[in-house]
PDB file of N, CA, C and O in Angstrom, chain B, residues numbered from 101:
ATOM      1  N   UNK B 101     -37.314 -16.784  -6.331  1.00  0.00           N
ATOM      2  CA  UNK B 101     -36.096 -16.945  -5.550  1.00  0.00           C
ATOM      3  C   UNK B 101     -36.377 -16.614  -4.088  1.00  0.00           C
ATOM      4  O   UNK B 101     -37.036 -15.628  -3.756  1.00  0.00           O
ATOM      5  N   UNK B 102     -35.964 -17.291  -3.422  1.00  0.00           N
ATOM      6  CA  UNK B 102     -35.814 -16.878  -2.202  1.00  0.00           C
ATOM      7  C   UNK B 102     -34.878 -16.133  -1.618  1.00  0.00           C
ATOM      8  O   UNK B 102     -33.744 -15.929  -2.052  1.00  0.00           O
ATOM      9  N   UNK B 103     -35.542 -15.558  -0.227  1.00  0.00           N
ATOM     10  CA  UNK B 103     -34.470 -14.331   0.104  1.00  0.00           C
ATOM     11  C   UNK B 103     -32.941 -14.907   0.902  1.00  0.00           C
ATOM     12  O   UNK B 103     -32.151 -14.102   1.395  1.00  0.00           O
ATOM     13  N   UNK B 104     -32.708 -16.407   0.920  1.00  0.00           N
ATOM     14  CA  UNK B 104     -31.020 -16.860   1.134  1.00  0.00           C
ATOM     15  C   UNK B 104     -30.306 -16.742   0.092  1.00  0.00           C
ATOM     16  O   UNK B 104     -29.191 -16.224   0.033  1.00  0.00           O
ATOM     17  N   UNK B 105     -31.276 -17.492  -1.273  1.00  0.00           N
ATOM     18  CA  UNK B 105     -30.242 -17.166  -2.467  1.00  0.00           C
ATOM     19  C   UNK B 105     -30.318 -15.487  -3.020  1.00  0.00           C
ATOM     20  O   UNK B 105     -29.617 -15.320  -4.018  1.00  0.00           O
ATOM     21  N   UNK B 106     -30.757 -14.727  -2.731  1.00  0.00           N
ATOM     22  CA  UNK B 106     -30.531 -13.820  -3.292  1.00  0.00           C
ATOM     23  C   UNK B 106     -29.254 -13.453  -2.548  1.00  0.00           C
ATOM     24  O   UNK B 106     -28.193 -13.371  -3.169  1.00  0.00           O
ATOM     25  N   UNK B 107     -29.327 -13.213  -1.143  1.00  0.00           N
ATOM     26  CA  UNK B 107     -28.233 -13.128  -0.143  1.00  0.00           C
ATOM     27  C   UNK B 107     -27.017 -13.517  -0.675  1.00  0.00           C
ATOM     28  O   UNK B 107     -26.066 -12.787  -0.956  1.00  0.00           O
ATOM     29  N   UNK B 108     -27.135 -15.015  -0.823  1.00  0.00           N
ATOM     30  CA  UNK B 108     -26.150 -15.890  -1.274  1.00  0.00           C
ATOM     31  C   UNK B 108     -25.473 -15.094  -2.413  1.00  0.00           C
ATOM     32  O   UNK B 108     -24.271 -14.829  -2.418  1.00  0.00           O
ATOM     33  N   UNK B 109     -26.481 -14.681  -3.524  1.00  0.00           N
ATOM     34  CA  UNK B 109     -25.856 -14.541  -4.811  1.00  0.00           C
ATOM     35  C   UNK B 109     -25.018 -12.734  -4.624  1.00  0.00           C
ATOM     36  O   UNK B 109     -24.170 -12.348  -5.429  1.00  0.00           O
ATOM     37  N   UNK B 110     -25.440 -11.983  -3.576  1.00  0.00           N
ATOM     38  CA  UNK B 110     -25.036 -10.380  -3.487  1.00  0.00           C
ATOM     39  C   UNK B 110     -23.600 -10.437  -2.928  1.00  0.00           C
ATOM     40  O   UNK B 110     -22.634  -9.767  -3.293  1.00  0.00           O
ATOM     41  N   UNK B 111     -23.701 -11.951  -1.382  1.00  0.00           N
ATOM     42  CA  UNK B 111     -22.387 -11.767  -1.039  1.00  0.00           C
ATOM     43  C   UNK B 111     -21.120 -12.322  -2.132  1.00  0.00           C
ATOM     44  O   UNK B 111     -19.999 -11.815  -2.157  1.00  0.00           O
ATOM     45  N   UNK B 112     -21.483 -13.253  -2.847  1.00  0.00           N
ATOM     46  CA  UNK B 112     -20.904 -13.598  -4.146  1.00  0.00           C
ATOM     47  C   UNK B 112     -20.168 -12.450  -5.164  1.00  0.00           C
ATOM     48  O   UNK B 112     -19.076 -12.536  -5.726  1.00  0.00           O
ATOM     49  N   UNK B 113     -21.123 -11.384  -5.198  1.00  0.00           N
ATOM     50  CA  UNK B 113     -20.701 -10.667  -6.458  1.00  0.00           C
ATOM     51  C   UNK B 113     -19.685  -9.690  -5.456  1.00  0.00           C
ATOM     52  O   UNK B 113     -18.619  -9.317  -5.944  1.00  0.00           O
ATOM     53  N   UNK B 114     -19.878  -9.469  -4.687  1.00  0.00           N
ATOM     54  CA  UNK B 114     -18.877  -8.834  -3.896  1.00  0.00           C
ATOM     55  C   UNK B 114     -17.897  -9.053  -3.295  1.00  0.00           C
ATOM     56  O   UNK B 114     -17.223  -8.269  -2.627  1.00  0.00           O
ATOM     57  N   UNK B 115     -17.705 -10.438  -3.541  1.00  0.00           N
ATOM     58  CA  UNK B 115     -16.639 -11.062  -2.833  1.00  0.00           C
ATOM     59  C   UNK B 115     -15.695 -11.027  -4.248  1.00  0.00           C
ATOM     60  O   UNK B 115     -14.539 -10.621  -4.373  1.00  0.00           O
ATOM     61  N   UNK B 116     -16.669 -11.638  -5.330  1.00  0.00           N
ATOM     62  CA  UNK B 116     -16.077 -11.742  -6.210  1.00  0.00           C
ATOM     63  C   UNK B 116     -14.916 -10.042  -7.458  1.00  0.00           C
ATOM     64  O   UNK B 116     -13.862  -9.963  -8.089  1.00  0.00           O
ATOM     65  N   UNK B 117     -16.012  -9.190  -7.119  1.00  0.00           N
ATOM     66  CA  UNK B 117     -15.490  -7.655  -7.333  1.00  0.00           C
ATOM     67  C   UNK B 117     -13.901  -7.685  -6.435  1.00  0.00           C
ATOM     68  O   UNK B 117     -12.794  -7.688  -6.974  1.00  0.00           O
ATOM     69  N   UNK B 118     -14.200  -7.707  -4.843  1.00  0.00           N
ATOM     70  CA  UNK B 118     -12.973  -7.599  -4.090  1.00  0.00           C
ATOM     71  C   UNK B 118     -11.944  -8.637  -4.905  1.00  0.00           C
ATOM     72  O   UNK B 118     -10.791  -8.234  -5.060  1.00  0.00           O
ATOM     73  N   UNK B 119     -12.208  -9.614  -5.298  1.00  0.00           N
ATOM     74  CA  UNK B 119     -10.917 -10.195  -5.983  1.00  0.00           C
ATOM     75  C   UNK B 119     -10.270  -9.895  -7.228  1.00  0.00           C
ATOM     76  O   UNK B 119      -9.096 -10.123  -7.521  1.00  0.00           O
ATOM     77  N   UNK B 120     -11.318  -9.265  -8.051  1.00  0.00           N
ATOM     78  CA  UNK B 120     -11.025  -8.944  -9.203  1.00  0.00           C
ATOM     79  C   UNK B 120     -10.105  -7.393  -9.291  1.00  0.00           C
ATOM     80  O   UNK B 120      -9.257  -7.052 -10.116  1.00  0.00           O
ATOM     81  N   UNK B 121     -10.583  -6.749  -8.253  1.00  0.00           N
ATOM     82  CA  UNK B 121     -10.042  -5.341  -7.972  1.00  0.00           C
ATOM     83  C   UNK B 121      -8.254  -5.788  -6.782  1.00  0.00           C
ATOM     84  O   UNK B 121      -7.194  -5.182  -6.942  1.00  0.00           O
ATOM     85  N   UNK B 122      -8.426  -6.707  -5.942  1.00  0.00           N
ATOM     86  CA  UNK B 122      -7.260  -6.882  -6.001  1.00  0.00           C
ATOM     87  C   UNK B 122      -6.183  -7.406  -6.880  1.00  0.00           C
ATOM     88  O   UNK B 122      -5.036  -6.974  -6.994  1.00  0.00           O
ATOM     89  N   UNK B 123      -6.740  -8.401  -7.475  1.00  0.00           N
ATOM     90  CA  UNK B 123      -6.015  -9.132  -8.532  1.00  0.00           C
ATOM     91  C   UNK B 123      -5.375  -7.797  -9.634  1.00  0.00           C
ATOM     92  O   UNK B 123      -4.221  -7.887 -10.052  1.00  0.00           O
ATOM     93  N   UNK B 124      -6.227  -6.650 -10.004  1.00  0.00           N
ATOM     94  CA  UNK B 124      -5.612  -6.031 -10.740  1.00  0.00           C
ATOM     95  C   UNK B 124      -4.690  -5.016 -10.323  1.00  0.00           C
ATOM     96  O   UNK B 124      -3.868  -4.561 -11.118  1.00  0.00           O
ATOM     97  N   UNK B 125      -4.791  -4.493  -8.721  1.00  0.00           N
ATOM     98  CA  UNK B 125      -3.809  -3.927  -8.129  1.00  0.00           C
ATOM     99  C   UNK B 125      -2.525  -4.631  -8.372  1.00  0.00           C
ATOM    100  O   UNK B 125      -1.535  -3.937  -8.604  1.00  0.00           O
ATOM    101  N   UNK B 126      -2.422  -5.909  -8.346  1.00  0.00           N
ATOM    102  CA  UNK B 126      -1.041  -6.466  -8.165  1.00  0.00           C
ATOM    103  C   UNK B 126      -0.727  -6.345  -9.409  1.00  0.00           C
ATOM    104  O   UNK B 126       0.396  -5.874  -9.587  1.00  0.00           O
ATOM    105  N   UNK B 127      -1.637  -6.741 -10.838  1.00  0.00           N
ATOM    106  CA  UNK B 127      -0.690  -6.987 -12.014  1.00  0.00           C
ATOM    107  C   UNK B 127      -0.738  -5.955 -12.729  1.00  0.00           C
ATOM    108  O   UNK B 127      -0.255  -6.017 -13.860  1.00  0.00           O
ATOM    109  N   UNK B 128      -1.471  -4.453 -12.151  1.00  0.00           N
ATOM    110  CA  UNK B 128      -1.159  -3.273 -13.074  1.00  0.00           C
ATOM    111  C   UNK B 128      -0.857  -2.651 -12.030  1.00  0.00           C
ATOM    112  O   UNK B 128      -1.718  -2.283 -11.231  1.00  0.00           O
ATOM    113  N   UNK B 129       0.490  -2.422 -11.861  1.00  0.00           N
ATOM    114  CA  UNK B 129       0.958  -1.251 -10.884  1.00  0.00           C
ATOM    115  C   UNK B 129       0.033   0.256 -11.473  1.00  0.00           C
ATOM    116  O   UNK B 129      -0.729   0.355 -12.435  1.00  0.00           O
ATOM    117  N   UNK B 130       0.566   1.526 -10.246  1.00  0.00           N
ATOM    118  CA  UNK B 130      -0.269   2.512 -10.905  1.00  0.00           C
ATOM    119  C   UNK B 130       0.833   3.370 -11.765  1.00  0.00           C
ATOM    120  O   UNK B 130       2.039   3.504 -11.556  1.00  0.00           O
ATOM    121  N   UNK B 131       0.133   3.820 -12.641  1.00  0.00           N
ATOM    122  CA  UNK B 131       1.001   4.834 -13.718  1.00  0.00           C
ATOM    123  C   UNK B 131       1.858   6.129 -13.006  1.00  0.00           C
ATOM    124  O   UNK B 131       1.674   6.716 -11.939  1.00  0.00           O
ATOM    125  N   UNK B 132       2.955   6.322 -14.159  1.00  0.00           N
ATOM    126  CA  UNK B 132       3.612   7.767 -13.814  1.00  0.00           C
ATOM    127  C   UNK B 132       3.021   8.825 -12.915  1.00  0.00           C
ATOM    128  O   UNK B 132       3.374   9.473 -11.930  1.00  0.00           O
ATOM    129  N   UNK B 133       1.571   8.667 -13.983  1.00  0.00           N
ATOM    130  CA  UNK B 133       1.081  10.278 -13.216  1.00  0.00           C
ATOM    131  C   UNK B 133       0.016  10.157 -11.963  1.00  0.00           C
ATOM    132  O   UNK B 133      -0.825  11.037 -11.779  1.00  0.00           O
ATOM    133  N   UNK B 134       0.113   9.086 -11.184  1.00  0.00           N
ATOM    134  CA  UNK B 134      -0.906   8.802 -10.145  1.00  0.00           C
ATOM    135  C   UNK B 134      -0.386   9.344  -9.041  1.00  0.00           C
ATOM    136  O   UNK B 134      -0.538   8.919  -7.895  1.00  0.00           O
ATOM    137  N   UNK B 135       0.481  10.668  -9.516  1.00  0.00           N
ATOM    138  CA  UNK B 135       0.535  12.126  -8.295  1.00  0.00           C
ATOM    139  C   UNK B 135       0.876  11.053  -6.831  1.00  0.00           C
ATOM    140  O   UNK B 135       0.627  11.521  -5.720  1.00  0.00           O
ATOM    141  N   UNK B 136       1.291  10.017  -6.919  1.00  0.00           N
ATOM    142  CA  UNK B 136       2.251   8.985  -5.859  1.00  0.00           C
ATOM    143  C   UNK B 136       3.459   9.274  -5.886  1.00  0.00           C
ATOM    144  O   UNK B 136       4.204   8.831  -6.760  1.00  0.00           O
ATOM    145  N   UNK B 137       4.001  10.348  -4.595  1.00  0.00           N
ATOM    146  CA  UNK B 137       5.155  11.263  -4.647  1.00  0.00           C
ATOM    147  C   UNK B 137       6.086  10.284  -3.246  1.00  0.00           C
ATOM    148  O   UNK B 137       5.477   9.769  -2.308  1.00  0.00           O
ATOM    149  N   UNK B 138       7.360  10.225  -3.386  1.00  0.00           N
ATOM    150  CA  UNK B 138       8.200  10.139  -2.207  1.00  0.00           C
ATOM    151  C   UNK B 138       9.702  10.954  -2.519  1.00  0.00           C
ATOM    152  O   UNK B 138       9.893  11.713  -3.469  1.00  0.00           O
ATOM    153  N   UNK B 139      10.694  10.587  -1.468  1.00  0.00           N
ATOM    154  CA  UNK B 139      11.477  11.451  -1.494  1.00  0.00           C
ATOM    155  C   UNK B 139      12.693  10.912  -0.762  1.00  0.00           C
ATOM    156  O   UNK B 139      12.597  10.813   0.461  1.00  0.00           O
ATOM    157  N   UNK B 140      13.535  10.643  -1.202  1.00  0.00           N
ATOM    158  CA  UNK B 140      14.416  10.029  -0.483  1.00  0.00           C
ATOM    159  C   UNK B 140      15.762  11.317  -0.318  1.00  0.00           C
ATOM    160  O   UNK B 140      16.211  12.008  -1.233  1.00  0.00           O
ATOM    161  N   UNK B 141      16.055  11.326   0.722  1.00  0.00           N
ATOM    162  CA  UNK B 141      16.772  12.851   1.500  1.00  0.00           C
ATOM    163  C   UNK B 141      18.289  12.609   1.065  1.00  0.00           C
ATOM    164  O   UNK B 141      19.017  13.543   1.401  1.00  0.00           O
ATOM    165  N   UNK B 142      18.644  12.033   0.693  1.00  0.00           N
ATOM    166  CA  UNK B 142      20.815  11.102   0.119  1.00  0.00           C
ATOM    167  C   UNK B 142      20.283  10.400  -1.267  1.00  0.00           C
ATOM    168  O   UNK B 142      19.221   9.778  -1.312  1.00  0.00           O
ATOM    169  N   UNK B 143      21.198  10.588  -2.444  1.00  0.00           N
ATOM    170  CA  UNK B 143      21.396   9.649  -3.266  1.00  0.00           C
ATOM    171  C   UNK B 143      21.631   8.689  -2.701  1.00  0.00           C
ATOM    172  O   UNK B 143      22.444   8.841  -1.791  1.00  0.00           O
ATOM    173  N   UNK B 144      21.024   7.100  -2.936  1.00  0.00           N
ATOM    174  CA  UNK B 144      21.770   5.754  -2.466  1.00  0.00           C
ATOM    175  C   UNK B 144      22.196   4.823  -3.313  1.00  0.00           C
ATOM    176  O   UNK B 144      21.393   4.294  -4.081  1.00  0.00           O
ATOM    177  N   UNK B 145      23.308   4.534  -3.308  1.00  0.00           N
ATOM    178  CA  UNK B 145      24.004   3.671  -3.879  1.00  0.00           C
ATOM    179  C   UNK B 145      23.259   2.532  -3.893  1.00  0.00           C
ATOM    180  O   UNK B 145      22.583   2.304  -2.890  1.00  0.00           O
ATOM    181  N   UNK B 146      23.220   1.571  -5.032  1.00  0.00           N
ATOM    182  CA  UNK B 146      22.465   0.331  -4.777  1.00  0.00           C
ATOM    183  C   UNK B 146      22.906  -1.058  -3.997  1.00  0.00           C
ATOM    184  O   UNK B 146      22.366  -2.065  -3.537  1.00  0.00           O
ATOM    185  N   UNK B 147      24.837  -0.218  -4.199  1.00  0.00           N
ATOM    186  CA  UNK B 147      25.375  -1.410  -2.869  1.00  0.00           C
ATOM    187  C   UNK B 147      25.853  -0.759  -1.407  1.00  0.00           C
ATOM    188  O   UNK B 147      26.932  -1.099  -0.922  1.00  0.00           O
ATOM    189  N   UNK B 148      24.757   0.445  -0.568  1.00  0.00           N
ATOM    190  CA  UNK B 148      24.991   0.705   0.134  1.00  0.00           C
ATOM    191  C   UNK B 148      25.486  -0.279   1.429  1.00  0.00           C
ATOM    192  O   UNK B 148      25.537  -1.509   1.405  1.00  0.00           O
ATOM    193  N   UNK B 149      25.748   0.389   2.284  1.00  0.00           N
ATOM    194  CA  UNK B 149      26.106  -0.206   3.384  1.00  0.00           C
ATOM    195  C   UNK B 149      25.561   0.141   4.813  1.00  0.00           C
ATOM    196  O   UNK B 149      24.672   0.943   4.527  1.00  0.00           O
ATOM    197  N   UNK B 150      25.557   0.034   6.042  1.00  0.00           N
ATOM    198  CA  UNK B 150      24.795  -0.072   7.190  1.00  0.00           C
ATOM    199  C   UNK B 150      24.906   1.436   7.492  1.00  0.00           C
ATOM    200  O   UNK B 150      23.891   2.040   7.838  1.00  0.00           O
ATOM    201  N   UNK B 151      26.204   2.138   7.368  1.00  0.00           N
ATOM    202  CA  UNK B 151      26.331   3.224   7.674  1.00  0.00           C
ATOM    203  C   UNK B 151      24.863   4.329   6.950  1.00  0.00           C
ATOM    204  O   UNK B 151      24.118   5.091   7.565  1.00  0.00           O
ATOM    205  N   UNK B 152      24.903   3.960   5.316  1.00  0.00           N
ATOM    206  CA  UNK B 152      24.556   4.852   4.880  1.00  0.00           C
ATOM    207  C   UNK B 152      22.783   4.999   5.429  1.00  0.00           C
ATOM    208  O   UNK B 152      21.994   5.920   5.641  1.00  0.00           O
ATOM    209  N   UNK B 153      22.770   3.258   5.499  1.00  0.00           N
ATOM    210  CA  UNK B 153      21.470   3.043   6.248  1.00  0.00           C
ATOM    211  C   UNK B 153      20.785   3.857   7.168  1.00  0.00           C
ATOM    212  O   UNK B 153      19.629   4.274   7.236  1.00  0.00           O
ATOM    213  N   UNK B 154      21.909   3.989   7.939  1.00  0.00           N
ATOM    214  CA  UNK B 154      21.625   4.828   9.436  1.00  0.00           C
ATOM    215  C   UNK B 154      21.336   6.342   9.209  1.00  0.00           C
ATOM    216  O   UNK B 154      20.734   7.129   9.940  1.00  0.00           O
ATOM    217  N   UNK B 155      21.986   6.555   7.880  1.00  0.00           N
ATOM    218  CA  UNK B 155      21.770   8.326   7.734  1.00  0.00           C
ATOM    219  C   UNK B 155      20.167   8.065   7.274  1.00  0.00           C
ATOM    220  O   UNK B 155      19.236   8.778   7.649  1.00  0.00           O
ATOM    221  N   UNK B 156      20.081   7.277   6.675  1.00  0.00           N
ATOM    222  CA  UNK B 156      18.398   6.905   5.630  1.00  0.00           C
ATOM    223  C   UNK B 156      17.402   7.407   6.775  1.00  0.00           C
ATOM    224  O   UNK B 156      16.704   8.421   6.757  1.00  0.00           O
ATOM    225  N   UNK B 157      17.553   6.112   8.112  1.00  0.00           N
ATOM    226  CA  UNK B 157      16.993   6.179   9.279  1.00  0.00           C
ATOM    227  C   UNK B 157      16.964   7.190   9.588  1.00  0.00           C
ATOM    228  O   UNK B 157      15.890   7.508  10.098  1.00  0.00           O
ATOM    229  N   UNK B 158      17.694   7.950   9.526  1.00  0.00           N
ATOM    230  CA  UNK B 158      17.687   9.609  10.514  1.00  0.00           C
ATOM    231  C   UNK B 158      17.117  10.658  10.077  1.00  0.00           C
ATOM    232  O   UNK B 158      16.370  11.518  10.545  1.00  0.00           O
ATOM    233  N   UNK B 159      17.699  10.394   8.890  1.00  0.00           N
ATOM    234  CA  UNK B 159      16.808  12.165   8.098  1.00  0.00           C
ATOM    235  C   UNK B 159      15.275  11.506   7.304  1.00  0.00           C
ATOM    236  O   UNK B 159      14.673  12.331   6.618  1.00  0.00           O
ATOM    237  N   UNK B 160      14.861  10.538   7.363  1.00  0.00           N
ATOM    238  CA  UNK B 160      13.499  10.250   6.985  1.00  0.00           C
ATOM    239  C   UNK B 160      12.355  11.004   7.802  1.00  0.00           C
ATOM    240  O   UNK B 160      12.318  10.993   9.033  1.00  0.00           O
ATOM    241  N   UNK B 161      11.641  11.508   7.183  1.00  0.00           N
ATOM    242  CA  UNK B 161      10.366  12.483   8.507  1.00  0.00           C
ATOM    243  C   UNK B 161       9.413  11.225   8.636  1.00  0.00           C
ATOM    244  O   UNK B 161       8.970  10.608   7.667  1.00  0.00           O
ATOM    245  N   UNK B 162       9.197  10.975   9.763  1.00  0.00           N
ATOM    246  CA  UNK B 162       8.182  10.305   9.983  1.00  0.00           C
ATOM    247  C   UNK B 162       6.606  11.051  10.665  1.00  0.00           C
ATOM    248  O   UNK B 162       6.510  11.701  11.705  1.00  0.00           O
ATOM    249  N   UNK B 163       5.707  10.761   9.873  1.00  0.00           N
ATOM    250  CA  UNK B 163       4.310  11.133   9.638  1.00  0.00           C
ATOM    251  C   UNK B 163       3.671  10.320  10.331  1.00  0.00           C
ATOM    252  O   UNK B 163       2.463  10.426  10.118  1.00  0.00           O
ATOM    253  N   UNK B 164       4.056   9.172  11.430  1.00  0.00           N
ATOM    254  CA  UNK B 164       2.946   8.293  12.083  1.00  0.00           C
ATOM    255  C   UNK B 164       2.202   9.121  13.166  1.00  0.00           C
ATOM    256  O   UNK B 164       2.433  10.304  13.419  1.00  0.00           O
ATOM    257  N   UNK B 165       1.585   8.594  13.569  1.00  0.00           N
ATOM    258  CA  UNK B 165       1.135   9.135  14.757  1.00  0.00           C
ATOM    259  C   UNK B 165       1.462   8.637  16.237  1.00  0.00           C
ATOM    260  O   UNK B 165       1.388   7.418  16.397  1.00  0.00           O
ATOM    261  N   UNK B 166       1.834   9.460  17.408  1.00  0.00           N
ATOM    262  CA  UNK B 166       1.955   9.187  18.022  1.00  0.00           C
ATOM    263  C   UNK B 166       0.526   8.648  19.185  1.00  0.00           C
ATOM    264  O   UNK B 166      -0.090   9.474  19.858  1.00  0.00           O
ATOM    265  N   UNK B 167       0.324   7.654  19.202  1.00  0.00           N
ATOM    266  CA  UNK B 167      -0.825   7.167  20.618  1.00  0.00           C
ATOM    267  C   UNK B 167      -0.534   6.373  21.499  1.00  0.00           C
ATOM    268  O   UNK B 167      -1.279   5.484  21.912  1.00  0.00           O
ATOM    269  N   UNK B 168       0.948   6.687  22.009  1.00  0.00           N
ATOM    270  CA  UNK B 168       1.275   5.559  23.613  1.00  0.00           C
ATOM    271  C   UNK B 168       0.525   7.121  24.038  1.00  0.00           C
ATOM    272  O   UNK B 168       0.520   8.090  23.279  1.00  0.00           O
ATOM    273  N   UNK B 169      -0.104   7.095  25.455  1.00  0.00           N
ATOM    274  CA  UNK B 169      -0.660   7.671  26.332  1.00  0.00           C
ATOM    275  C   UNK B 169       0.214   8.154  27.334  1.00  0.00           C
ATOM    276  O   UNK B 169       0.821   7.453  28.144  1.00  0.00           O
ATOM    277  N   UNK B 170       0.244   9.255  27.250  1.00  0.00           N
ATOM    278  CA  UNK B 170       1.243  10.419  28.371  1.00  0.00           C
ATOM    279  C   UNK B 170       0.618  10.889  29.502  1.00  0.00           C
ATOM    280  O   UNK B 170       1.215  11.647  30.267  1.00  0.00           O
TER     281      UNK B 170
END
């Protein structure tokens, strides 16, 4: 073999892994216990409205980071 097809055949299996590992993200969500915690701060109604929205918006902590330059 030469050293394109070997190339050929490595970027293959890895391209091919990345699809197989996404493909199963989508059709097996992760389980109960995959310690994947959130927290929502108000019970919400499932036919809330804009108001309640706005409380959602407010008391949510946001964890981004700030990098506009001061």
């Amino acid at each position: 073999m030469k050293r394109k097809d070997i190339t050929i055949i490595i970027v293959s299996v890895i391209v091919f892994v990345l699809a197989v590992a996404l493909l199963y993200r989508y059709i097996a969500p992760p389980t109960k216990d995959s310690n994947i915690k959130y927290s929502v701060p108000h019970p919400v109604n499932p036919k809330f409205n804009a108001d309640q929205l706005k409380v959602l918006n407010n008391d949510v902590i946001d964890y981004s980071q700030n990098i506009k330059p001061q």
